[in-house]
BAMAR-212562 format. One record per atom (N, C-alpha, C): residue in one letter; residue number from 1; x negated, y negated, z negated; atom name. Coordinates in nm, 4 decimals. Atoms other than C-alpha are relative to their C-alpha. Last residue first. Example, Ala and Ser with C-alpha at 12.3 -4.5 7.8 and 13.67 -1.06 7.14 Angstrom:
+------+-----+----------+----------+----------+------+
| type | seq |        u |        v |        w | atom |
+------+-----+----------+----------+----------+------+
|    S |   2 |   0.0820 |   0.1190 |   0.0060 |    N |
|    S |   2 |  -1.3670 |   0.1060 |  -0.7140 |   CA |
|    S |   2 |   0.0770 |  -0.1090 |  -0.0730 |    C |
|    A |   1 |  -0.0890 |   0.1190 |   0.0000 |    N |
|    A |   1 |  -1.2300 |   0.4500 |  -0.7800 |   CA |
|    A |   1 |  -0.0900 |  -0.1200 |   0.0000 |    C |
+------+-----+----------+----------+----------+------+
end
This chain:
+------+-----+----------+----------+----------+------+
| type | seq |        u |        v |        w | atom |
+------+-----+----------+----------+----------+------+
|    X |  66 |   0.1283 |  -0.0521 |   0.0017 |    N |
|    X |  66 | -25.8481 |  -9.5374 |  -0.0337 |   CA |
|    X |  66 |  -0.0663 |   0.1178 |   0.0278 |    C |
|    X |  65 |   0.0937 |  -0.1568 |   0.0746 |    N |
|    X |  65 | -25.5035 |  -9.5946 |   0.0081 |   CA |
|    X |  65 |  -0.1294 |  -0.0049 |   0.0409 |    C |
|    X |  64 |   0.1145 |   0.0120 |   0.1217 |    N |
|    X |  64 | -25.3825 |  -9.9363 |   0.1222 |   CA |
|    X |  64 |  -0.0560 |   0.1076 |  -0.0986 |    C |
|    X |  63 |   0.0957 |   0.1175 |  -0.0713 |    N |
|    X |  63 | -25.1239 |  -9.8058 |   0.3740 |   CA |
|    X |  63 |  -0.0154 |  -0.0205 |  -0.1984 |    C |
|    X |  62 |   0.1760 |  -0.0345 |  -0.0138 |    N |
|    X |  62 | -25.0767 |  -9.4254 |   0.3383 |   CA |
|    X |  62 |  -0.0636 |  -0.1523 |   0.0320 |    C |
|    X |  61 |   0.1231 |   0.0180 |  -0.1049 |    N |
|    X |  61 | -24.7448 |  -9.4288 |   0.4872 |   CA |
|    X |  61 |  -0.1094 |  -0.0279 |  -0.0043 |    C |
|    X |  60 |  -0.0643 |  -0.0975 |  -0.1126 |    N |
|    X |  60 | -24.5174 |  -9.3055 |   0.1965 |   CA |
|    X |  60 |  -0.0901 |   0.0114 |   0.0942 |    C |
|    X |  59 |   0.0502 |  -0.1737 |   0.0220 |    N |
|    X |  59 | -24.7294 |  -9.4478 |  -0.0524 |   CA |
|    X |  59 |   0.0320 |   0.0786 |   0.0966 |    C |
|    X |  58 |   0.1875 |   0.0423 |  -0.0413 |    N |
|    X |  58 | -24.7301 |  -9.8502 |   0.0836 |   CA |
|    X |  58 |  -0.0180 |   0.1494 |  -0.0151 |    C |
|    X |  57 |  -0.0153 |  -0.0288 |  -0.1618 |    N |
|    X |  57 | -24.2821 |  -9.7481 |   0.0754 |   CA |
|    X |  57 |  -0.1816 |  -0.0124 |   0.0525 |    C |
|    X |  56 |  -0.0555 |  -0.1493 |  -0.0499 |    N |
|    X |  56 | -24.3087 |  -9.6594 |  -0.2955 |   CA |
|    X |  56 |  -0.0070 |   0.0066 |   0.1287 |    C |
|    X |  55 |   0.0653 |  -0.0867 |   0.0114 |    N |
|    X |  55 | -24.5401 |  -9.9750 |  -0.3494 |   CA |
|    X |  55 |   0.0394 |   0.1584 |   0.0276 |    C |
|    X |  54 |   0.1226 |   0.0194 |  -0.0941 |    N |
|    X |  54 | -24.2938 | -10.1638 |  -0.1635 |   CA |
|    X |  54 |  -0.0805 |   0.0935 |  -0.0679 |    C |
|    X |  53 |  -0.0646 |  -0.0270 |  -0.0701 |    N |
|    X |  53 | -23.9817 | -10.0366 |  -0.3636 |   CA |
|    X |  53 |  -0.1641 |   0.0224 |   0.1112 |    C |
|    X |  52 |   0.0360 |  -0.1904 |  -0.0062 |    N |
|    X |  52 | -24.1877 | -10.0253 |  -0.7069 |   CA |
|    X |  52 |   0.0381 |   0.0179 |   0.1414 |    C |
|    X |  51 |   0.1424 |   0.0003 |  -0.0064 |    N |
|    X |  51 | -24.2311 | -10.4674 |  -0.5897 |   CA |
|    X |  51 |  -0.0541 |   0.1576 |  -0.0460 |    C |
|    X |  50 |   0.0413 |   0.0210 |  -0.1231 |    N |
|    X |  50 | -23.8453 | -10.4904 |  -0.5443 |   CA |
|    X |  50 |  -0.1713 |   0.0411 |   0.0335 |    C |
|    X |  49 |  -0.0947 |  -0.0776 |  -0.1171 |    N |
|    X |  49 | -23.7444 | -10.3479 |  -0.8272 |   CA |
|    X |  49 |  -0.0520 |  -0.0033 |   0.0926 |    C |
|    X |  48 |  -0.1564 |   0.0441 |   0.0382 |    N |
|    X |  48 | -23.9622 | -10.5704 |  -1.0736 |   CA |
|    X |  48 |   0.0055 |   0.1372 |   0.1099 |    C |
|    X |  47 |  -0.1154 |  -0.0223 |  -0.1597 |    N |
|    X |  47 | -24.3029 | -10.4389 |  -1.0919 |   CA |
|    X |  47 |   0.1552 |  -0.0210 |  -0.0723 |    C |
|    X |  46 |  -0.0054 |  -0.1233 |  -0.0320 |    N |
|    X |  46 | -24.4909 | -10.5334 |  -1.4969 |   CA |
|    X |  46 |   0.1039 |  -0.0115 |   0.1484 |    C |
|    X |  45 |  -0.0927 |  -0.0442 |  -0.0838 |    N |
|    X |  45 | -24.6617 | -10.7963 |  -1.6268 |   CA |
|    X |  45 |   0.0091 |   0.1343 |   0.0565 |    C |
|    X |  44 |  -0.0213 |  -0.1456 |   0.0315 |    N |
|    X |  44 | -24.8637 | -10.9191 |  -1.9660 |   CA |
|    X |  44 |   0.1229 |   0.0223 |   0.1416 |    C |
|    X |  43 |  -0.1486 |  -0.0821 |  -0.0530 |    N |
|    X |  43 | -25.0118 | -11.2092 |  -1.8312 |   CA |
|    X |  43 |   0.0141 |   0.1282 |   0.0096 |    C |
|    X |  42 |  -0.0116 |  -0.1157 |  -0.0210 |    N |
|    X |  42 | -25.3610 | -11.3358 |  -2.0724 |   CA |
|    X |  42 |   0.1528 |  -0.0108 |   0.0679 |    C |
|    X |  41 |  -0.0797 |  -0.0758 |   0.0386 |    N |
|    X |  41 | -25.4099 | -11.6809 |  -2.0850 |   CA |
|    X |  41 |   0.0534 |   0.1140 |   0.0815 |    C |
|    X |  40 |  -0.0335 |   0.0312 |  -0.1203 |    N |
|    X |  40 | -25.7585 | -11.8379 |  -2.0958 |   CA |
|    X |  40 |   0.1408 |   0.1081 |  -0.0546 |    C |
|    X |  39 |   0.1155 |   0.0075 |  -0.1426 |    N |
|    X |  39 | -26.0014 | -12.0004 |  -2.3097 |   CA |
|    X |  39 |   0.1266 |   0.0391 |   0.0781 |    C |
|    X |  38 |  -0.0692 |  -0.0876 |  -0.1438 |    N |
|    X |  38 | -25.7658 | -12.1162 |  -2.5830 |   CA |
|    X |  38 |  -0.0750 |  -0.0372 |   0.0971 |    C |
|    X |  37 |  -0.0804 |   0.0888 |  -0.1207 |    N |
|    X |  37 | -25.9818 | -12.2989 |  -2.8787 |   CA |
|    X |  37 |   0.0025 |   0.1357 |   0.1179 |    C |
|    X |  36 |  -0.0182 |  -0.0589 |  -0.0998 |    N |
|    X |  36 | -26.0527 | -12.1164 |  -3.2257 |   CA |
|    X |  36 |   0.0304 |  -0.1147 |   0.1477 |    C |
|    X |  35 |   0.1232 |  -0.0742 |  -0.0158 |    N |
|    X |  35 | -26.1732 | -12.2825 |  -3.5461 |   CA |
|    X |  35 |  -0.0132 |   0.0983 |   0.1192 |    C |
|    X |  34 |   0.1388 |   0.0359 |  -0.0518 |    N |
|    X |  34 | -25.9463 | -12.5811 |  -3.5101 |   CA |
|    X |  34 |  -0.1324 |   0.1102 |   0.0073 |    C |
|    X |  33 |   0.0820 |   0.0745 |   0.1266 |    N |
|    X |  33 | -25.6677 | -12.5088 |  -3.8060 |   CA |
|    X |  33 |  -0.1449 |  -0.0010 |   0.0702 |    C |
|    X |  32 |  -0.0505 |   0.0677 |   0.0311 |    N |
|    X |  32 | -25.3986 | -12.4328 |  -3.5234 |   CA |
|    X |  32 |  -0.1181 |  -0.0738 |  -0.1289 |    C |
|    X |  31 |   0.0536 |   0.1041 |  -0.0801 |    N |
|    X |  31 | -25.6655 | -12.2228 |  -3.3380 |   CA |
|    X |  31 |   0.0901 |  -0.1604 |  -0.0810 |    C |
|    X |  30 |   0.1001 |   0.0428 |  -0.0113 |    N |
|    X |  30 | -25.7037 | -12.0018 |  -3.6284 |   CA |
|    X |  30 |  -0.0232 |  -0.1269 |   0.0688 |    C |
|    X |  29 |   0.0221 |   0.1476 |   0.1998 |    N |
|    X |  29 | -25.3288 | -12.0176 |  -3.7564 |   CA |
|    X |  29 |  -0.1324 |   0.0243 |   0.0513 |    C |
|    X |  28 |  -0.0535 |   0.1481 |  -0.0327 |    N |
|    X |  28 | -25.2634 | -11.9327 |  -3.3149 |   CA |
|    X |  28 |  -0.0473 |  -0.0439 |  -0.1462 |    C |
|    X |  27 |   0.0612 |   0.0778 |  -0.0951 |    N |
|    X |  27 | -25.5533 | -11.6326 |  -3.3304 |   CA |
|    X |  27 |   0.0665 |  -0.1684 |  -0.0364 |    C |
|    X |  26 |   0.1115 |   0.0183 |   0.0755 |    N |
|    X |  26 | -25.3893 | -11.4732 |  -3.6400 |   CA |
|    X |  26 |   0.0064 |  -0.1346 |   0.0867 |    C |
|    X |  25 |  -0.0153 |   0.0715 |   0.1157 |    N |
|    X |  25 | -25.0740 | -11.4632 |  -3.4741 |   CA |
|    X |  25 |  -0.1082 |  -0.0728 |  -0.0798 |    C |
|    X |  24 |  -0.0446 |   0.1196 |  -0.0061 |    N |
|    X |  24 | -25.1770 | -11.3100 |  -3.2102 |   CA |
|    X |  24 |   0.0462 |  -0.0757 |  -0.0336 |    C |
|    X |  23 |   0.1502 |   0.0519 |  -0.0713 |    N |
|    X |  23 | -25.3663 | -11.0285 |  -3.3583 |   CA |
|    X |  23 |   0.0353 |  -0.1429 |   0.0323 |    C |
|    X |  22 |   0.0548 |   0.0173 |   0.0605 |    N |
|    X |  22 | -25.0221 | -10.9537 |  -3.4971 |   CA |
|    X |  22 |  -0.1139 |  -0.0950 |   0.0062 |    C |
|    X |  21 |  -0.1007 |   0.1002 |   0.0293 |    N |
|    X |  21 | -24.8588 | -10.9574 |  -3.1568 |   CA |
|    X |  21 |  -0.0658 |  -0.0397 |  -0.1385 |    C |
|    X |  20 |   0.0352 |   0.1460 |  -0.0742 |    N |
|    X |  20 | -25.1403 | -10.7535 |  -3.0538 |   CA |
|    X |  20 |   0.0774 |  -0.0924 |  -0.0436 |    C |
|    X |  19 |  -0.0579 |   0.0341 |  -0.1160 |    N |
|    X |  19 | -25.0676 | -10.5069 |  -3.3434 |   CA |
|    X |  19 |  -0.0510 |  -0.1034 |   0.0839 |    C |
|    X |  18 |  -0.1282 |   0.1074 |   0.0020 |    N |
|    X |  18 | -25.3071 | -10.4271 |  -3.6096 |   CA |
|    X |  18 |   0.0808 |  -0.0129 |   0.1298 |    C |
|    X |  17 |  -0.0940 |  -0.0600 |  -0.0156 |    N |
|    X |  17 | -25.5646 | -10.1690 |  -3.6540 |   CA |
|    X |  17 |   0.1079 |  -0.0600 |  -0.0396 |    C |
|    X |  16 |  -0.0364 |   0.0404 |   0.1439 |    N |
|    X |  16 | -25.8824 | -10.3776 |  -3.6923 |   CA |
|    X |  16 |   0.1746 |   0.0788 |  -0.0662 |    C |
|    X |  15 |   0.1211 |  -0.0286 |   0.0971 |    N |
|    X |  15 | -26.0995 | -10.2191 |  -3.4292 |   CA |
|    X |  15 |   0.0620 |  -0.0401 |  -0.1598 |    C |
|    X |  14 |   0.0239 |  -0.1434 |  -0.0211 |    N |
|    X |  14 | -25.7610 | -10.1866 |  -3.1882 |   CA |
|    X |  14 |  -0.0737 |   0.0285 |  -0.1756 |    C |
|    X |  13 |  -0.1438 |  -0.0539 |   0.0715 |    N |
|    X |  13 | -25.6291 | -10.5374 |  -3.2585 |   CA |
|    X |  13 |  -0.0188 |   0.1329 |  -0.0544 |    C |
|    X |  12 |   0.0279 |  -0.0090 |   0.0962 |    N |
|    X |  12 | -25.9618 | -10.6481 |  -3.1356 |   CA |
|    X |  12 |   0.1064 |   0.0259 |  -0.1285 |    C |
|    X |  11 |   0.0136 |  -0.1241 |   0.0094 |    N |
|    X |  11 | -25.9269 | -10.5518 |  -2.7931 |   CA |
|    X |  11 |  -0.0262 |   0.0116 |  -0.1746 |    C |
|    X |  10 |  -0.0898 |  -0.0559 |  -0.0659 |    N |
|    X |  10 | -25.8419 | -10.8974 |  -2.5948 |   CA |
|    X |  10 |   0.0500 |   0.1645 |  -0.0997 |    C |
|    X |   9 |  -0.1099 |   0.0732 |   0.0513 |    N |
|    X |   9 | -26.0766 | -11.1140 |  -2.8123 |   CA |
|    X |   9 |   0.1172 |   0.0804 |   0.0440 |    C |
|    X |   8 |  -0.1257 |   0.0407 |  -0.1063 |    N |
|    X |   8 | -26.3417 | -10.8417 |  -2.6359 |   CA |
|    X |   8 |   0.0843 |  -0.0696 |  -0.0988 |    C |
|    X |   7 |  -0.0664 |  -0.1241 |  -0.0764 |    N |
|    X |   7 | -26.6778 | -10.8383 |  -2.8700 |   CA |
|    X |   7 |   0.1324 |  -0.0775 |   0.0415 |    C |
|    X |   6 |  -0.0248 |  -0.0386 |  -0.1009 |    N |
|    X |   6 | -26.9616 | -11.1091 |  -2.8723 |   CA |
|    X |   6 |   0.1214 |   0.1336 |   0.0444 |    C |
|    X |   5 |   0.0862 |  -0.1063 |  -0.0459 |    N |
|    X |   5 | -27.0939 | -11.0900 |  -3.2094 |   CA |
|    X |   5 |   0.0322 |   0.0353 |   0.1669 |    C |
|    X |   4 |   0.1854 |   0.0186 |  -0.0449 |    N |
|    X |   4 | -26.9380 | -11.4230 |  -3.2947 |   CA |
|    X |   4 |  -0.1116 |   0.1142 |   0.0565 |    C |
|    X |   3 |   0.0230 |   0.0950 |  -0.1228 |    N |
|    X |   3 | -26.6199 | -11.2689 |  -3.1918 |   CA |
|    X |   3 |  -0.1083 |  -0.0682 |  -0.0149 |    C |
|    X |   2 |  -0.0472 |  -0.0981 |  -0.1567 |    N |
|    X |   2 | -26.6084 | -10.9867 |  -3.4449 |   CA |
|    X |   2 |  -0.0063 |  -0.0653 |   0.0935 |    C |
|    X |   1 |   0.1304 |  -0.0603 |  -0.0239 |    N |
|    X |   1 | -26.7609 | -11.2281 |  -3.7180 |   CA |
|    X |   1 |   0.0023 |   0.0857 |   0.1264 |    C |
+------+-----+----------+----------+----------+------+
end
């Protein structure tokens, strides 16, 4: 009913107080028994080494600051 009403698939862990991993569970025995189909997939990422290095060196000199 939470997604026929239009709310976030992304955020509904929150309203139901479950884990995402939970949540995602559900989702796959929904889509596995056809009442769900995968729109799009979420990437959970985070800076390796190299990519805090650059953002530490973009801070130093003020490039891409607003």
């Amino acid at each position: 009913m939470a997604l026929y009403s239009g709310m976030d698939p992304l955020t509904l862990h929150e309203m139901f107080g479950i884990s995402e991993k939970e949540l995602e569970d559900i989702y796959d025995r929904l889509m596995d028994k056809g009442l769900l189909k995968l729109v799009m997939i979420r990437k959970v990422v985070d800076l390796t080494r190299e990519g805090r290095k650059l953002v530490n060196k973009m801070m130093k000199y003020g490039i891409g600051m607003m």
